[in-house]
TORKOL-4160 file (C-alpha; in steps of 0.2 Angstrom, whole numbers, padded with zeros to 4 digits, m for minus):
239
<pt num="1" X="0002" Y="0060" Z="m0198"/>
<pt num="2" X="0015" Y="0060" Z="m0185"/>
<pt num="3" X="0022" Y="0043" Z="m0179"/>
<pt num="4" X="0033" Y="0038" Z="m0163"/>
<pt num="5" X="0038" Y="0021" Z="m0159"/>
<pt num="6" X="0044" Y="0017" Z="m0139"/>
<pt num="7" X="0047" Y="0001" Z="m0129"/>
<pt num="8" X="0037" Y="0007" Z="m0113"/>
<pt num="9" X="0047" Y="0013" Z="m0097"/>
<pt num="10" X="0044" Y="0014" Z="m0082"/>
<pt num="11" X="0042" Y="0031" Z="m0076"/>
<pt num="12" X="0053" Y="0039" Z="m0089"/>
<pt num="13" X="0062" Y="0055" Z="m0092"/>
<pt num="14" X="0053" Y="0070" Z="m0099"/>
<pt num="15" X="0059" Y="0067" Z="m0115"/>
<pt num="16" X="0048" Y="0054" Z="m0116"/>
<pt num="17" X="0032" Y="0065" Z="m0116"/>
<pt num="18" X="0041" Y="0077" Z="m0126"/>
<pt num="19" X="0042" Y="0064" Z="m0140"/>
<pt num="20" X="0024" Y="0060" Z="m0137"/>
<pt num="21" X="0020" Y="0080" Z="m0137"/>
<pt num="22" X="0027" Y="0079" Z="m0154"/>
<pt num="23" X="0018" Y="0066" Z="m0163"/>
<pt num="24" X="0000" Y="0062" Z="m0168"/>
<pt num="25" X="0002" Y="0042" Z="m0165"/>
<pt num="26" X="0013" Y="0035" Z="m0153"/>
<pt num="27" X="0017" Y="0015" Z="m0152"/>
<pt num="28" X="0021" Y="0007" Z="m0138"/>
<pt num="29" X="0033" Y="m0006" Z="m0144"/>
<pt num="30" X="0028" Y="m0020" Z="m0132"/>
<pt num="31" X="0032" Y="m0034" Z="m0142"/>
<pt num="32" X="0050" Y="m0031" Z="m0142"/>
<pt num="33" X="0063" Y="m0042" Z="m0132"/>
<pt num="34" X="0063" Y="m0038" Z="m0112"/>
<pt num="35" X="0082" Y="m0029" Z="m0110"/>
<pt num="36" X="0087" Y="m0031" Z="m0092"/>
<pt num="37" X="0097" Y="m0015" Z="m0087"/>
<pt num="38" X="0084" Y="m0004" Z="m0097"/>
<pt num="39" X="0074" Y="0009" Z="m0092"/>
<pt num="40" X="0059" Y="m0002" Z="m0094"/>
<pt num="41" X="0058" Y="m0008" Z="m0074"/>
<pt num="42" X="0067" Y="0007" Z="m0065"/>
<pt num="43" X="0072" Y="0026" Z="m0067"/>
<pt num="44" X="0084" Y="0038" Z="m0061"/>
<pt num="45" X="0075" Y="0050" Z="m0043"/>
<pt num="46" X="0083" Y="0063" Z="m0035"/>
<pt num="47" X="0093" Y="0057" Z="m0017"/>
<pt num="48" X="0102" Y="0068" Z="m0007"/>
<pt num="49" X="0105" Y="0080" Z="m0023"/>
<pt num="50" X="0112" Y="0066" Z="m0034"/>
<pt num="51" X="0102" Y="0053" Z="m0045"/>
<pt num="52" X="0098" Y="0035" Z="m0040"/>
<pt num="53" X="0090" Y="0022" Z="m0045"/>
<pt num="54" X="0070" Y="0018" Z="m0042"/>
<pt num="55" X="0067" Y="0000" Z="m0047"/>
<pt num="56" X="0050" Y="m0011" Z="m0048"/>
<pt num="57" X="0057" Y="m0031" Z="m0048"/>
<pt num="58" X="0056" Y="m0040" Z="m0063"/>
<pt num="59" X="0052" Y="m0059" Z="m0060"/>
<pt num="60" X="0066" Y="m0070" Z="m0068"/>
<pt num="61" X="0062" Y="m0080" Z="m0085"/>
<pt num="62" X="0070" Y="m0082" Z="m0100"/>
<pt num="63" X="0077" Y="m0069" Z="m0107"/>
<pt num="64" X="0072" Y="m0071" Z="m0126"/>
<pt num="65" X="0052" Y="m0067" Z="m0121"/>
<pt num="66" X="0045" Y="m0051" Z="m0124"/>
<pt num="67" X="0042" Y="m0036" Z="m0115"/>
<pt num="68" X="0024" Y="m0041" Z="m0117"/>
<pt num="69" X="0026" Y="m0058" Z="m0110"/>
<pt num="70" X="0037" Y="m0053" Z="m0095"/>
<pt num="71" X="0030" Y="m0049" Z="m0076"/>
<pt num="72" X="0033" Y="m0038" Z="m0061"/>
<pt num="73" X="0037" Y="m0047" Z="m0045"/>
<pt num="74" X="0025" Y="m0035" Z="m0037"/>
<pt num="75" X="0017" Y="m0036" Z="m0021"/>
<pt num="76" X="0015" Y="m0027" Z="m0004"/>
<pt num="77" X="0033" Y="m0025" Z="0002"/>
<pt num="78" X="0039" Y="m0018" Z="m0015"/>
<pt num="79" X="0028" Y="m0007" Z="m0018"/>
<pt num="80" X="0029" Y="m0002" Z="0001"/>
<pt num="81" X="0049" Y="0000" Z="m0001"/>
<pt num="82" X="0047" Y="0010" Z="m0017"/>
<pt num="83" X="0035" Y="0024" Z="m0009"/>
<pt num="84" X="0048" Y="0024" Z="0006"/>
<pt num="85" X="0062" Y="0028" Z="m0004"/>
<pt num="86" X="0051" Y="0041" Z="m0013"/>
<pt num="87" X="0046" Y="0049" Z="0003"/>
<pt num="88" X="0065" Y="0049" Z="0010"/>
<pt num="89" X="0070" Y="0058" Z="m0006"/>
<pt num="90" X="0057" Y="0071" Z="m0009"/>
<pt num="91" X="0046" Y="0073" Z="0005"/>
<pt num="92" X="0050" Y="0091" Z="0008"/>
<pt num="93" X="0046" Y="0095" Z="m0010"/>
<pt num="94" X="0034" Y="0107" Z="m0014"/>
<pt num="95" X="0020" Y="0096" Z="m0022"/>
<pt num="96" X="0027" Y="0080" Z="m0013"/>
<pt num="97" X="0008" Y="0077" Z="m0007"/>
<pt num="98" X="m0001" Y="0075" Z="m0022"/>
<pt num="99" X="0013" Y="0068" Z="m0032"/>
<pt num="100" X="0018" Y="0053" Z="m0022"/>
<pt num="101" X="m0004" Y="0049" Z="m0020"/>
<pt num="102" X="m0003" Y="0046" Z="m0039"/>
<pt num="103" X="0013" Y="0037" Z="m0039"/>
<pt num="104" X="0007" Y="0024" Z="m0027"/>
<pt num="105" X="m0011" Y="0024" Z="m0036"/>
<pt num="106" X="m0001" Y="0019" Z="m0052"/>
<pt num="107" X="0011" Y="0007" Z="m0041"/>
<pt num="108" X="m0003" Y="m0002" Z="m0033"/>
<pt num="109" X="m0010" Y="m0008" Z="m0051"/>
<pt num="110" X="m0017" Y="m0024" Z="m0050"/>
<pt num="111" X="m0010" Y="m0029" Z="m0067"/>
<pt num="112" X="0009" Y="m0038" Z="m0068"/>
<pt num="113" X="0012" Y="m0040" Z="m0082"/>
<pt num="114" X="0027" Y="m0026" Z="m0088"/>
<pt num="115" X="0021" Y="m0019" Z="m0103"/>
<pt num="116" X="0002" Y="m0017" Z="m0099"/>
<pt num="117" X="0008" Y="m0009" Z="m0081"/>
<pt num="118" X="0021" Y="0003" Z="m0089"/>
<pt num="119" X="0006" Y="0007" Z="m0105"/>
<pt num="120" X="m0007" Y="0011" Z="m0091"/>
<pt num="121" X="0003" Y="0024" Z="m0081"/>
<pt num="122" X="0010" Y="0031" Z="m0096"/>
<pt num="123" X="m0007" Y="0034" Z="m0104"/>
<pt num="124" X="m0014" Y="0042" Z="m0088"/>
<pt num="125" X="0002" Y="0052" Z="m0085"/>
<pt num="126" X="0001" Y="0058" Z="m0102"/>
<pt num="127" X="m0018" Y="0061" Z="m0103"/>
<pt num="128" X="m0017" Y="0072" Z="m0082"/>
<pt num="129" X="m0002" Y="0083" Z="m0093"/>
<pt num="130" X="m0011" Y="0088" Z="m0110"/>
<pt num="131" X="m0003" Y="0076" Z="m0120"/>
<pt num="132" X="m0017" Y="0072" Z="m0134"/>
<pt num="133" X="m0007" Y="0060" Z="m0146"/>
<pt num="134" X="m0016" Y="0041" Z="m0152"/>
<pt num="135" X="m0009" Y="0026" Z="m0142"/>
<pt num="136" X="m0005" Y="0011" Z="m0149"/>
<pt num="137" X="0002" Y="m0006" Z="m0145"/>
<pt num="138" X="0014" Y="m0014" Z="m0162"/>
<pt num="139" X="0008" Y="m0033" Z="m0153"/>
<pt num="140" X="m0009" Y="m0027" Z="m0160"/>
<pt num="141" X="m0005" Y="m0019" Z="m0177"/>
<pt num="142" X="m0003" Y="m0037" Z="m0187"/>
<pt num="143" X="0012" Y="m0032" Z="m0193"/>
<pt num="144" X="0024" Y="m0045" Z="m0198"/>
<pt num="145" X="0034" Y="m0052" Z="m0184"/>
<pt num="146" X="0050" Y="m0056" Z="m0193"/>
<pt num="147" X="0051" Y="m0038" Z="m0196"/>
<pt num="148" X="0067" Y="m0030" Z="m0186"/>
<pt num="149" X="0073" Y="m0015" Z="m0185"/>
<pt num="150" X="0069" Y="m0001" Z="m0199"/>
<pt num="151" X="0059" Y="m0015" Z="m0207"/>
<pt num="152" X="0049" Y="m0014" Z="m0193"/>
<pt num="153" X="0045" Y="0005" Z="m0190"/>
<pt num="154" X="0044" Y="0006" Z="m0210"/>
<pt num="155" X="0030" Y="m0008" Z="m0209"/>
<pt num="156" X="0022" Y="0001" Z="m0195"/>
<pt num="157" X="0024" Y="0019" Z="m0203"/>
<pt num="158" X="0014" Y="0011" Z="m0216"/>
<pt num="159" X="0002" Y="0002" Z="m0207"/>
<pt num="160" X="m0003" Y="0018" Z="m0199"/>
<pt num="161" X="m0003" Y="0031" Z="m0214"/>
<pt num="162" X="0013" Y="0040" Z="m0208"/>
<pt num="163" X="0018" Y="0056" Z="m0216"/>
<pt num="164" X="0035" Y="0057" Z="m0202"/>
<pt num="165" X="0042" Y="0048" Z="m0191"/>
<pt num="166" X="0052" Y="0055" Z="m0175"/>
<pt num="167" X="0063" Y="0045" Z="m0166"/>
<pt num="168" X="0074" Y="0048" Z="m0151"/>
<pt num="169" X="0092" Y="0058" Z="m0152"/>
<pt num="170" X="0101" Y="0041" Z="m0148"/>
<pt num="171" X="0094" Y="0031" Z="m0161"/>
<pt num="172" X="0101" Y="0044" Z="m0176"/>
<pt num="173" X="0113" Y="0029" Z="m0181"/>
<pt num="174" X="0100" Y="0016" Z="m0183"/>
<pt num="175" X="0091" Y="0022" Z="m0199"/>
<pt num="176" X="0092" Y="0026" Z="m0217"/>
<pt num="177" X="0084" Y="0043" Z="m0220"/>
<pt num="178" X="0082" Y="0039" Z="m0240"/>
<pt num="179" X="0072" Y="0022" Z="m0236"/>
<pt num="180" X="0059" Y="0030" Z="m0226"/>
<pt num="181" X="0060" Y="0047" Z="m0241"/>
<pt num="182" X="0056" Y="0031" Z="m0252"/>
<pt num="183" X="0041" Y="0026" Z="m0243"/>
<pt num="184" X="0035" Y="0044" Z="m0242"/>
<pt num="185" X="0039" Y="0046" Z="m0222"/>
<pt num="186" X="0050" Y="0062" Z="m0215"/>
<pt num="187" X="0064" Y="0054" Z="m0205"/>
<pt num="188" X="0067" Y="0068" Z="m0188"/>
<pt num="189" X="0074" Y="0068" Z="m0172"/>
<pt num="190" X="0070" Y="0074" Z="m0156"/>
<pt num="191" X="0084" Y="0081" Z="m0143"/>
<pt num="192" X="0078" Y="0086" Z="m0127"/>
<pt num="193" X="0080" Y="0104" Z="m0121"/>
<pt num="194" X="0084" Y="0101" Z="m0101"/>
<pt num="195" X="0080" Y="0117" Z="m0090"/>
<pt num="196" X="0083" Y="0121" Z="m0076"/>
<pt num="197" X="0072" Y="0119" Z="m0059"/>
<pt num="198" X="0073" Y="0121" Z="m0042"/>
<pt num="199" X="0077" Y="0106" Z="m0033"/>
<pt num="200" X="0078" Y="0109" Z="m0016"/>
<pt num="201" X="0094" Y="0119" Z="m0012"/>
<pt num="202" X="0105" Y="0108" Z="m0026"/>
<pt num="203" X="0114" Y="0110" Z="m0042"/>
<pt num="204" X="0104" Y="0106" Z="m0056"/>
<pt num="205" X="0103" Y="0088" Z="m0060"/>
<pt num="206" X="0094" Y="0084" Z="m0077"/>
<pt num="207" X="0085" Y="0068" Z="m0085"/>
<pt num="208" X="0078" Y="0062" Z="m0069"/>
<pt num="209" X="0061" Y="0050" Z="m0068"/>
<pt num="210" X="0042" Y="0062" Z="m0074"/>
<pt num="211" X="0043" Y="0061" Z="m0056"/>
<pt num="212" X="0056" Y="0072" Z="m0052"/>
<pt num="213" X="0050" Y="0085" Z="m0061"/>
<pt num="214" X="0031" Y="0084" Z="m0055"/>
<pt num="215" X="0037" Y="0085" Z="m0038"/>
<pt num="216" X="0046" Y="0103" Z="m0040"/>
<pt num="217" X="0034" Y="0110" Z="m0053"/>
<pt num="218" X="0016" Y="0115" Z="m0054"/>
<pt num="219" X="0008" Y="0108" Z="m0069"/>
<pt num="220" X="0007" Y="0124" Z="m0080"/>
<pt num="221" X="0026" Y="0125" Z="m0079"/>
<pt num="222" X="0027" Y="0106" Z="m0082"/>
<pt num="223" X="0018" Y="0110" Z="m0099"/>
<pt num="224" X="0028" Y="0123" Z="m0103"/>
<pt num="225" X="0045" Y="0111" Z="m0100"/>
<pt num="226" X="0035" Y="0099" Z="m0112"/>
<pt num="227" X="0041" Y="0114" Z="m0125"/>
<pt num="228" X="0057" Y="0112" Z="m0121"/>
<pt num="229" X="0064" Y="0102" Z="m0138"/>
<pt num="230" X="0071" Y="0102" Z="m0155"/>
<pt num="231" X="0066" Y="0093" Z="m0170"/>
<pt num="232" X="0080" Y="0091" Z="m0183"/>
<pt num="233" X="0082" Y="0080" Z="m0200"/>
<pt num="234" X="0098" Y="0070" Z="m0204"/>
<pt num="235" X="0108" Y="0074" Z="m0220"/>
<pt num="236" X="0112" Y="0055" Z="m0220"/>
<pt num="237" X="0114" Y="0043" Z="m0204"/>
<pt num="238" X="0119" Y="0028" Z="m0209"/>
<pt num="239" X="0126" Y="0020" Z="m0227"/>
């Protein structure tokens, strides 16, 4: 049993949905503290052959609270202003039409509140692209909430009878390969493979927003970029 552990983002990269291709269970970490300046109310789309940012408002609060407990200051003219600046950037793209009719589908959401909004576009993204992988929320695994860090995803490995764990290339630095050995859990990482796509007439620009990608491929090429990874084990990433 294969185990990933993400805080939900907002439209993320395709290495998101790699991650999830690779696993059997995936968590969405929506108990973890809201960090402004994530990826978890914006992504990166394509403009005028570089990237820029596509943002959803966040309304202000205390910045201690949870992802979970965190809303969208969604309403009419966001949405609106976010499908206008979709439109500007890809409406000449060849499956502009259909994407950008999910996209405000999944915009126009009744629910505010972050982490259930990001979980429900992610699940049905995931779900319209083959991805077959369990979901999860940690909030609703009664794991122990002084828990932090490799504690945590130990205590959740655990929780859901995890044989590996793959976590995402940046994160190679945050954990003990022996302590999860210990617990009888397969520490890996994933690195995204980006290829190359058409995107209108530009140079290549990788790591954009799902979006991006939906817009210049047809979906039996967007399965196979799914493919497009590596899995490898650390000889030892931290002391």
């Amino acid at each position: 049993m294969i185990v990933a552990i993400m805080q939900p983002y907002f439209f993320p990269y395709i290495g998101y949905f790699q991650l999830m291709k690779a696993v059997d269970r995936f968590v969405f970490y929506d108990d973890a503290q809201y960090m402004k300046g994530g990826w978890l109310n914006r992504n990166r789309i394509l403009a005028k052959g570089a990237p820029c940012w596509w943002t959803l408002p966040v309304v202000r609060d205390d910045f201690r609270l949870p992802i979970n407990q965190r809303f969208y200051a969604k309403d009419a003219d966001s949405v609106g202003s976010m499908m206008n600046k979709l439109r500007e950037a890809y409406r000449h793209a060849p499956y502009y039409a259909k994407v950008s009719a999910e996209v405000e589908l999944f915009l126009e959401y009744s629910e505010s509140r972050v982490s259930t909004y990001n979980q429900w576009h992610l699940d049905r993204l995931a779900r319209s692209l083959g991805i077959e992988c369990e979901f999860y929320l940690s909030s609703q695994l009664g794991i122990d909430g002084a828990l932090r860090g490799q504690e945590r995803v130990l205590a959740i490995c655990d929780h859901l009878g995890a044989t590996g764990y793959v976590n995402s290339f940046g994160g190679q630095k945050l954990y003990n390969p022996d302590a999860f050995a210990a617990r009888g859990v397969t520490l890996r990482f994933i690195q995204s493979l980006p290829k190359a796509y058409d995107q209108f007439d530009n140079s290549f620009v990788p790591y954009l927003s799902i979006v991006d990608v939906l817009m210049f491929n047809r979906r039996t090429k967007v399965s196979s970029l799914f493919e497009e990874y590596r899995l490898f084990s650390p000889m030892r990433v931290c002391q």
